[in-house]
C-alpha positions in Angstrom: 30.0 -14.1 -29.6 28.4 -14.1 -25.8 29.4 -10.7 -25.1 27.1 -10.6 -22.1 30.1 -11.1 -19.6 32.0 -7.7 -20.3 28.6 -6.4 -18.0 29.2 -9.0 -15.2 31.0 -6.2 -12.6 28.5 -3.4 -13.4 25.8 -5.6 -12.9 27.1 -7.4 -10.4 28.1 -4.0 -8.4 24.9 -2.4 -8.8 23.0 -5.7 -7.2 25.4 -6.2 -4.7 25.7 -2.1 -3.7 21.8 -2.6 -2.7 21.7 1.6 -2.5 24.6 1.4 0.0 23.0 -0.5 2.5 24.4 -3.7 3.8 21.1 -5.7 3.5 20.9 -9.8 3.2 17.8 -10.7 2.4 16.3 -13.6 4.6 12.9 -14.7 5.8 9.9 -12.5 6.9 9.5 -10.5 10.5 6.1 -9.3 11.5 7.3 -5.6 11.6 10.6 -3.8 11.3 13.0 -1.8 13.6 15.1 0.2 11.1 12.9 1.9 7.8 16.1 3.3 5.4 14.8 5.4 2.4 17.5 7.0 0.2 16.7 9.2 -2.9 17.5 8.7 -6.3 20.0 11.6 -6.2 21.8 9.6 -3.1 22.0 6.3 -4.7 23.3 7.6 -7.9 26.1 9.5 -6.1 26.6 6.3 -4.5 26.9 4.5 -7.9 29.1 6.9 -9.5 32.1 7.3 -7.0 31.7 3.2 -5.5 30.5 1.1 -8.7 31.0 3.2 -11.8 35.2 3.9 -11.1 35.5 0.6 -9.6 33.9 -1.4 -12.5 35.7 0.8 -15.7 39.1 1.9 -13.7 40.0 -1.8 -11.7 38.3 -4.5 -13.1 38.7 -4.2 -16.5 40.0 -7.3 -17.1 37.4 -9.9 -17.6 37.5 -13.3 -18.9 34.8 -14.4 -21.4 34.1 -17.9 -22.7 35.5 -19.6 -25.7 33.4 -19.0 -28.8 32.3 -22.1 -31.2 30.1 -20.9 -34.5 29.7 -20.9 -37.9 28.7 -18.5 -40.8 28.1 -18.4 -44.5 31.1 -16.2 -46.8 31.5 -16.0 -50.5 33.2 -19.2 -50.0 31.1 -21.0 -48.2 30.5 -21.8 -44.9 33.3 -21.2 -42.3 33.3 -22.9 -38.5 35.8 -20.6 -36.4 36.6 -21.0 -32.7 37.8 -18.0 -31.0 39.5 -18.8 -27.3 41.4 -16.9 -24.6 38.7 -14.2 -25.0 39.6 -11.0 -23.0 37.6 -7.7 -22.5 41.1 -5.3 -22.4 39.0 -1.8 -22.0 35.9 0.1 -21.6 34.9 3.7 -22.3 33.0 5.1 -18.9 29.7 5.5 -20.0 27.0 8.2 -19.7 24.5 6.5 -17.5 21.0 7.5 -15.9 19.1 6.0 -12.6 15.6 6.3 -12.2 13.1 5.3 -9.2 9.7 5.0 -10.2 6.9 3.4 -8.4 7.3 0.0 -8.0 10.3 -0.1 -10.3 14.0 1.0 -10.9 15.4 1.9 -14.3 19.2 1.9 -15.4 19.7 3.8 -18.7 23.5 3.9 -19.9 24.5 5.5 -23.1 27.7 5.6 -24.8 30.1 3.0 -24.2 32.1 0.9 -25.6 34.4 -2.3 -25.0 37.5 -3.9 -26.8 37.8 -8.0 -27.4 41.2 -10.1 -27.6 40.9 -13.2 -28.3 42.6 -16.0 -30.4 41.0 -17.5 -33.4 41.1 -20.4 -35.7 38.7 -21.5 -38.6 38.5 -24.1 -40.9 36.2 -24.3 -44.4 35.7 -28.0 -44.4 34.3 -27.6 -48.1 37.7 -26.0 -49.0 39.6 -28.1 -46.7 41.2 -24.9 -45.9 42.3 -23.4 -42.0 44.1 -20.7 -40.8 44.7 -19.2 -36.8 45.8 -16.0 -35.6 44.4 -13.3 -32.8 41.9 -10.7 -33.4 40.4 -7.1 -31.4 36.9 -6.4 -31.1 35.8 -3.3 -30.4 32.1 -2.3 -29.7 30.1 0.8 -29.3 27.2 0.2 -27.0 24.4 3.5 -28.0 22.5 2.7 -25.3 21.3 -0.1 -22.7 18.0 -0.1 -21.1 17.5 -2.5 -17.9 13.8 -1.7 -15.7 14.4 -4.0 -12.3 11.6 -4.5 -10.0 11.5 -7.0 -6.4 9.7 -9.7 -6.1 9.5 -12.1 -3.3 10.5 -15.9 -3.8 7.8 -18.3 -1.9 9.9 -21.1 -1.1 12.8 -19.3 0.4 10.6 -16.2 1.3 13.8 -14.0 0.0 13.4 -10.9 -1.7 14.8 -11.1 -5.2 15.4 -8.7 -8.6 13.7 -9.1 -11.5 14.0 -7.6 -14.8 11.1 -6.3 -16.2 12.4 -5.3 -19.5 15.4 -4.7 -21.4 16.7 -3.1 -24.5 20.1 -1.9 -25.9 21.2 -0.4 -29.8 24.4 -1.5 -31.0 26.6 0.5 -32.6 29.8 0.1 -35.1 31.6 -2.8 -34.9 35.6 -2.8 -36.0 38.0 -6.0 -36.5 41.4 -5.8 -36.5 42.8 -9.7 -37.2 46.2 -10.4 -37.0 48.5 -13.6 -37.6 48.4 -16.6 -40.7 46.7 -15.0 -44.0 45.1 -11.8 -42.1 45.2 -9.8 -45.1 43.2 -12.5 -47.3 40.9 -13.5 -44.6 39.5 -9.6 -44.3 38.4 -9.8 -48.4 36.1 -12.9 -47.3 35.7 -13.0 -42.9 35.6 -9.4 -42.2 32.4 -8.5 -43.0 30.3 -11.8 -42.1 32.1 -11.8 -39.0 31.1 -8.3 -37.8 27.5 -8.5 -39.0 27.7 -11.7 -36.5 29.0 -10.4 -33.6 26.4 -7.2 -34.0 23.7 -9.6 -34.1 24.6 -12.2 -31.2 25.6 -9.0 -29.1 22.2 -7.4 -29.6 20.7 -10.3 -28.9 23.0 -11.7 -25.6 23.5 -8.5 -23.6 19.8 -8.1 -22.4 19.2 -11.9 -22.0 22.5 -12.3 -20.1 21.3 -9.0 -17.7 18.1 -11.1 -16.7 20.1 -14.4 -16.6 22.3 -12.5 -13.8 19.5 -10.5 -11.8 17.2 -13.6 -11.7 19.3 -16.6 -11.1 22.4 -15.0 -9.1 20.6 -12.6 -6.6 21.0 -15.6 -3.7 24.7 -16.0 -4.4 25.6 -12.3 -4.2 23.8 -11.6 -1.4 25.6 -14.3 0.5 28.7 -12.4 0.4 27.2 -10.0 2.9 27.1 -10.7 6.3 23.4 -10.9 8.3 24.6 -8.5 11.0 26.6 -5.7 11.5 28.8 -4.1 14.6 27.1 -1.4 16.1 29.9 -0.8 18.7 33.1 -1.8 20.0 31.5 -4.4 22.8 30.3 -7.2 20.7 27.0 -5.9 20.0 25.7 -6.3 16.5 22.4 -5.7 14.7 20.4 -7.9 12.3 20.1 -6.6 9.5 17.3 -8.8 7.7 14.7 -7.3 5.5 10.7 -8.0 7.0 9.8 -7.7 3.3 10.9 -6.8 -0.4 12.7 -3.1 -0.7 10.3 -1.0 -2.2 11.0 1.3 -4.9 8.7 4.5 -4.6 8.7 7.6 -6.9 11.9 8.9 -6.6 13.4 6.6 -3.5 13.9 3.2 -2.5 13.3 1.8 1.0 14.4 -0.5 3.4 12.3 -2.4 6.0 15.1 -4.2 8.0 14.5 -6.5 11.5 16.6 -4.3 13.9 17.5 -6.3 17.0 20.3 -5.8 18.6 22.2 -8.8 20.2 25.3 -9.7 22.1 27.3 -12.0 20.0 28.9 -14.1 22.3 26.0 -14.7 24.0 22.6 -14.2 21.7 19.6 -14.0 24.0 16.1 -14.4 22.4 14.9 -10.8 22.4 11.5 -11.4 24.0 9.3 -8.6 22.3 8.4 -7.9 18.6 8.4 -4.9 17.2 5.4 -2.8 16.5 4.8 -1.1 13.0 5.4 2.6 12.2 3.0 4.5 12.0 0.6 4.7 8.4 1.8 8.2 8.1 5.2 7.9 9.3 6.9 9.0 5.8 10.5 10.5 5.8 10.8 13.7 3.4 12.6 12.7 -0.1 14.2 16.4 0.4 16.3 14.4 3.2 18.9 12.3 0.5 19.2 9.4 3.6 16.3 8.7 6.2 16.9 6.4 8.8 14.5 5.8 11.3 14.7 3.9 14.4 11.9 2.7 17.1 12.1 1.8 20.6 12.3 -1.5 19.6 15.9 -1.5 18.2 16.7 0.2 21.5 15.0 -1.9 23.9 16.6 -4.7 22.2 19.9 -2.9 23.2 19.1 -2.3 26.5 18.5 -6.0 26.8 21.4 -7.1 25.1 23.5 -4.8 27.8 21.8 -5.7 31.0 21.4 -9.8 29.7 25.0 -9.9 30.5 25.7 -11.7 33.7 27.8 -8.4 35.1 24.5 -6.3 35.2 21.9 -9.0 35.2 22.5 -10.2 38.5 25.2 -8.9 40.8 26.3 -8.7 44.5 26.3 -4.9 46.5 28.7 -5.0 49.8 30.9 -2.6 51.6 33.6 -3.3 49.6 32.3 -2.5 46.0 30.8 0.8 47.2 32.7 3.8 46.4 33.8 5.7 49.0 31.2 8.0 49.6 28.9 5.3 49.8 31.2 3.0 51.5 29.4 2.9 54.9 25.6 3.1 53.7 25.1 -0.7 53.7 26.4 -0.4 57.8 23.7 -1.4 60.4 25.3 0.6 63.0 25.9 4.4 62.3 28.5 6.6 63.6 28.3 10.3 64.2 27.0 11.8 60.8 27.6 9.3 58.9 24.6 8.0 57.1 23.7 4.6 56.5 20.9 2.0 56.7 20.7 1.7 60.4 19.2 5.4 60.3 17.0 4.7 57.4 15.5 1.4 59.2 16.0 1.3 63.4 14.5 -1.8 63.6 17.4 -3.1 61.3 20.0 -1.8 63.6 18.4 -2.8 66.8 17.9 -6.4 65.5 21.6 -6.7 63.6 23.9 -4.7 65.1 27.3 -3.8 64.1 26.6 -5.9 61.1 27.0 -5.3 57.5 23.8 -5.3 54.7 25.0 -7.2 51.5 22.6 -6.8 48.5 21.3 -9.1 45.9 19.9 -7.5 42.9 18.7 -9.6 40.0 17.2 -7.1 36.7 14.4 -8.6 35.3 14.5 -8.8 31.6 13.8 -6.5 29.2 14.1 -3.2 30.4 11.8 -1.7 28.0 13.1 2.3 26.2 10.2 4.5 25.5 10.9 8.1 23.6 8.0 10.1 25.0 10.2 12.4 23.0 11.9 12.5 25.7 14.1 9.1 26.4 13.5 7.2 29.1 14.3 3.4 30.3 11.8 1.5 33.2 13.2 -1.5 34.4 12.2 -4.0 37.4 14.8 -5.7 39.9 14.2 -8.0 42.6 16.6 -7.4 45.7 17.8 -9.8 48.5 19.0 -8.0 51.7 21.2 -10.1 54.2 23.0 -8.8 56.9 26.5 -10.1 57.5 26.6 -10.4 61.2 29.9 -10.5 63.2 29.9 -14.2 63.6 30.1 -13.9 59.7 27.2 -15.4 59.1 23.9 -14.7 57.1 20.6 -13.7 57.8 18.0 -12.5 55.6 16.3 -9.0 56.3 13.7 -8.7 53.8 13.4 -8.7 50.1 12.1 -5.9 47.9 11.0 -5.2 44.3 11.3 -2.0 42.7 11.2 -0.2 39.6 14.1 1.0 37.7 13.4 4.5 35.9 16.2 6.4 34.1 15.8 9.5 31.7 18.8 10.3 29.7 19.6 12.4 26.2 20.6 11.1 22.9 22.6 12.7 20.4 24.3 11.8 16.9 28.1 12.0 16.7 29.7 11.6 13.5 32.9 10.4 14.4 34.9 13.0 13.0 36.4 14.0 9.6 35.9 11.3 7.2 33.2 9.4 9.4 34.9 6.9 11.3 34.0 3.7 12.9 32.4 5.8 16.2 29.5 7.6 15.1 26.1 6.9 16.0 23.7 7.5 18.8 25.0 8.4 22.1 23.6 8.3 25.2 24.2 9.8 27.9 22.6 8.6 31.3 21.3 11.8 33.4 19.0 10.5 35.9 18.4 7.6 38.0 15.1 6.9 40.1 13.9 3.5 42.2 10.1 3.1 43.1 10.2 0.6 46.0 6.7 -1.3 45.0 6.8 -4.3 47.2 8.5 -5.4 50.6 8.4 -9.4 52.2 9.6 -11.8 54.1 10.9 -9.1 56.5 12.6 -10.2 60.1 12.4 -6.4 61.5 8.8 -5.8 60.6 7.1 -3.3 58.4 9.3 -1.0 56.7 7.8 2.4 54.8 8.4 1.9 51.1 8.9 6.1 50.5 11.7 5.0 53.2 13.1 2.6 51.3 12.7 4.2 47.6 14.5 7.1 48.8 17.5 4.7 50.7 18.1 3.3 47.3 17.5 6.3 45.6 21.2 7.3 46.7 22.5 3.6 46.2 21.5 3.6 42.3 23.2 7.4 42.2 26.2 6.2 43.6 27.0 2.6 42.5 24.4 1.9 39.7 24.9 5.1 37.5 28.4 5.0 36.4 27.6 1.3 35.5 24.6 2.5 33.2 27.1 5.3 31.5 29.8 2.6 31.3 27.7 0.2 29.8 26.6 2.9 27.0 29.4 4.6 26.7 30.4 3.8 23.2 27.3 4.2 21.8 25.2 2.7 19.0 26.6 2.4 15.7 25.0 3.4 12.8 24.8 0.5 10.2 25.8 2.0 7.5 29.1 1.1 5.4 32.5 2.5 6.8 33.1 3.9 3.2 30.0 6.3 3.3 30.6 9.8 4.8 27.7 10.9 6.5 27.5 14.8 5.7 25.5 17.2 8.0 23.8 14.3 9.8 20.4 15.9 12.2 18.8 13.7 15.0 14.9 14.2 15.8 13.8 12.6 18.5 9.9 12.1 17.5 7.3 10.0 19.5 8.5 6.2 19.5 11.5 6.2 17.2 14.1 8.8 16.1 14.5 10.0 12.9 18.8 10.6 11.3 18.4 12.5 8.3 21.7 12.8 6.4 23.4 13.5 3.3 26.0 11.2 1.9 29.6 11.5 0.3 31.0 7.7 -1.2 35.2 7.9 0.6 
């Protein structure tokens, strides 16, 4: 009998789980964002509370295929068919997980499963058939499966392979019912259990590397190639740069990292550099997550590639009130505006009003020093609105963009919750005026300027920076993993989460 199938949802749960990671394995990247390692402690918490109940509590109900053989009896030989074959149960088994270099091993030890089925046989010698139903129940001692990745060369997909596989059969029982049941057991009974022992020895292990080897591709299309990290159509690719690796006593995860805007998926136009050789998380940590600047930068790009902070307009009117007279060519009394920062402005444009032009130039780049900072460059057109309402240009600038800011980790609550992740918080806000041309009023200081739109960027480009990062960046984890006691480092080019886990 193929009893290989009653395995299908443990084996299919422990591919598909891929240590609690959402990973879809695609094609290669020169060097990865995100590095996830999780213990073998973590990962068998995580297949004991999300595969183990799920596979033996609400999917024990699985439909084999129809059985066609033959076998010799006192009486000769007897060709049965059994159909409508059901496992109805399965004992929870003891089960073990080890992670050893280069290779994972799944022990489990003590289970069993019951059959139903229908049957029918005919001894064509004889001329002689009966039907009727019959339960099967087998004790499984023990099943052995050692799992290693490999790498596909035509797809360039990671896949699983198994190395080696063993299982012991235990006792078999029968129990037929229906036609002449009680005559059949004096003859059937015996050749039909010493059957099903050996075709179940046999089946198990070569249906477990049937299912590793040939179904990896169509499990892992069930899982999406990115992820939300936020609530403003930001998501992350999660491709692997290369096979996960199995180490002594982990597993790790090499996974692209960028972030993109989903509606409107910009080419990120850097690649990411490696970690360093030495950069190992601790396997006292149960989850290691590691991030580099270039999963941020990518962020920061995806943000400021939207049109709204890309390229925008600065007048009088979209000033806040503080700042509501700065871009003024004419001052009055105290009030401070660009006709005191410049003269020559207000002497050549009077009682006119400045409108500004900035254009971001792509990617503003994040570098964790440890501290966390963001440069970027913008280009800016200033006009003068004179009173006839037309335009003029003043001069153009560039400057450099340079904000610090702090990161922290917030774990969204009891339970987790879609919110956690990093959080930043903008604190400060500089501008390095580096170039000034095509002036109309002549030469202008550049500390002058740098320090004019030192105050603009306070005022009016600040609380655009805090409300473009004000929900944060979403850890990529699955929603039904509690992170417990979750610590941020921020270390020299990346940051490092270290976290336990709890399976909701």
């Amino acid at each position: 009998m193929s009893l290989g199938s009653e395995v299908t949802c443990l084996l299919k749960a422990l591919l598909a789980f891929s240590f609690c990671v959402t990973c879809v394995y695609s094609q290669s990247y020169a060097s990865p964002g995100l590095k996830i390692r999780m213990t073998e402690q973590a990962f068998k918490t995580c297949i004991d509370k999300m595969v183990m109940d799920r596979v033996f509590v609400t999917e024990n109900q699985i439909q084999l295929p129809d059985e066609t053989d033959s076998a010799k009896t006192p009486l000769g030989t007897v060709f049965y068919n059994i159909t409508d074959i059901q496992v109805t149960g399965f004992v929870k088994p003891v089960y073990n997980v080890a992670i050893t270099a280069g290779r994972l091993d799944l022990t489990l030890l003590n289970t069993s499963f019951t059959i139903h089925g229908n049957w029918n046989y005919d001894y064509r010698q004889l001329n002689f058939s009966d039907s009727g139903s019959v339960n099967i129940s087998v004790a499984v001692y023990s099943l052995n499966v050692s799992i290693v990745a490999a790498l596909d060369p035509p797809t360039a997909r990671p896949s699983l392979k198994v190395d080696h596989c063993s299982n012991i059969i235990g006792k078999v029982t029968l129990a037929l019912n229906g036609g002449a049941s009680w005559f059949h057991y004096l003859f059937l009974a015996g050749t039909f259990l010493e059957s099903v022992g050996r075709k179940a020895q046999a089946k198990i292990c070569g249906f477990a590397k049937s299912f590793f080897e040939t179904e990896t591709s169509v499990l892992a299309a069930l899982y999406p190639l990115q992820r939300d990290v936020g609530d403003d159509g930001l998501v992350i690719d999660l491709r692997p740069v290369d096979v996960p690796k199995f180490g002594d006593g982990y597993v790790e995860f090499l996974l692209n990292g960028t972030v993109f805007d989903k509606d409107d998926p910009q080419k990120f136009p850097m690649q990411a550099g490696p970690f360093p050789e030495d950069d190992e998380p601790s396997n006292q940590d149960p989850v290691s997550i590691l991030v580099s600047e270039y999963v941020l930068s990518s962020y920061a790009y995806a943000i400021f590639g939207r049109r709204s902070l890309q390229q925008h307009s600065i007048t009088r009117s979209s000033l806040p009130a503080p700042m509501d007279s700065f871009l003024n060519t004419t001052c009055s009394g105290e009030t401070f505006c660009m006709g005191k920062v410049s003269p020559q402005i207000s002497a050549q444009f009077p009682n006119a009003d400045l409108e500004l032009t900035v254009i971001i130039h792509p990617p503003p780049v994040i570098v964790i020093l440890p501290g966390f900072q963001m440069a970027a460059t913008a280009s800016v057109g200033v006009r003068a609105r004179l009173p006839d309402t037309s335009l003029v240009t003043v001069f153009d600038v560039r400057l450099n963009v340079t904000s610090s800011a702090s990161v922290s980790f917030d774990n969204g609550g009891e339970g987790g919750g879609k919110r956690r992740g990093l959080r930043v918080d903008v604190t400060r806000l500089l501008t390095d005026v580096t170039l000034v041309a095509n002036s109309t009023v002549g030469e202008i200081p550049t500390k002058v300027l740098s320090e004019a739109f030192d105050s603009l960027t306070e005022q009016y480009l600040m609380p655009k920076l805090k409300a473009a990062t004000k929900n944060g960046f979403q850890v990529p984890l699955p929603e039904s993993i509690e992170l417990k006691n979750p610590a941020l480092s921020v270390l020299k080019n990346r940051l490092l989460i270290t976290t336990d886990i709890e399976a909701l």
